[in-house]
N, C-alpha and C positions, 0 to 999 in steps of 0.2 A: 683523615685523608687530606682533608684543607692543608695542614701543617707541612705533613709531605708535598703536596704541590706547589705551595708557598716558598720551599726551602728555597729553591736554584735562585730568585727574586730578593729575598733575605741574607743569605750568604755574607755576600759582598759589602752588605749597607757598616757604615762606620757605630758605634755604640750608641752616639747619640740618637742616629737615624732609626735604627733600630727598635731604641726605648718610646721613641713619639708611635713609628707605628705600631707596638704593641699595645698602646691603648684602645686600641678597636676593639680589643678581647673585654673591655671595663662591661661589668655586669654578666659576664659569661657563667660565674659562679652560684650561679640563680638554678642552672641547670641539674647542678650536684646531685639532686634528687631523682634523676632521670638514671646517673650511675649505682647509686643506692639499691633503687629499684631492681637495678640491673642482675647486682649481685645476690641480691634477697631470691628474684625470682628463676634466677641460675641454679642456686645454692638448693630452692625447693626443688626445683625439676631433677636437680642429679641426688636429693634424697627419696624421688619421686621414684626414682627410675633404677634405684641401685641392684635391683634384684634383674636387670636385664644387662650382660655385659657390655654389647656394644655402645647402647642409649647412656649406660652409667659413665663408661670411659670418656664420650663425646661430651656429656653433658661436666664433667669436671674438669675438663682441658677448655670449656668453654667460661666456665668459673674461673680458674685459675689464671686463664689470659686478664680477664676482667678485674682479676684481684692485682696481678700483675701490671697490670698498667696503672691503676692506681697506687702502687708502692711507689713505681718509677716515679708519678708525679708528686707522692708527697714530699720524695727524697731527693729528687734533683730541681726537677721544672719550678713546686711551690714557694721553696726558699727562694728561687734565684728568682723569680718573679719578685720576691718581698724585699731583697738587698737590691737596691740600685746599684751598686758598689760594685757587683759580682760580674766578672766576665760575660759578657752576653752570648759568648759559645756554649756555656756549660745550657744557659736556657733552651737555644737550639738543638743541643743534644737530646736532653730530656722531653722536649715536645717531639721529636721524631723518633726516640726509641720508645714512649708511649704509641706513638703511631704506629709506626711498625709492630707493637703490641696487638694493637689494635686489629689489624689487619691478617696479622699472624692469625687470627681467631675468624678468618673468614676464608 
């Protein structure tokens, strides 16, 4: 949700401006474990629950947002976070179509 509210503030910012303020996110990768978690305990509940149709349907549309947004970020957001080089749109993109991921799943 941050990211989404963030955008319309960011948009505009020039490349350089952009790369100083995405250093606020430094150490955010600390978290990771929190997503893990997420999917491990997704993943049980809709093996939990597969014998009930509608808990099974809800609970694997809720795994698969979860798995889904972590694709997005390993395949757009983490590279371009790691290439300074790279377009700073394409970064933009990939934090806001994980987010909208995200949110899709609420």
């Amino acid at each position: 949700m941050a990211h989404l509210s963030e955008l319309p503030n960011k948009i505009n910012l020039s490349r350089e401006d952009y790369l100083k303020v995405q250093q606020i996110y430094r150490g955010c990768a600390l978290l990771g474990f929190v997503v893990v978690g997420a999917l491990l305990s997704t993943l049980a509940l809709t093996s939990t629950v597969r014998h009930e149709r509608t808990a099974f349907i809800l609970a694997l549309i809720a795994f698969l947002c979860i798995a889904g947004t972590q694709v997005i970020f390993w395949i757009y957001t983490y590279p371009a976070n790691q290439a300074k080089q790279l377009d700073y749109a394409a970064r933009k993109l990939g934090r806001t179509s994980s987010t909208m991921g995200i949110l899709s799943c609420y």
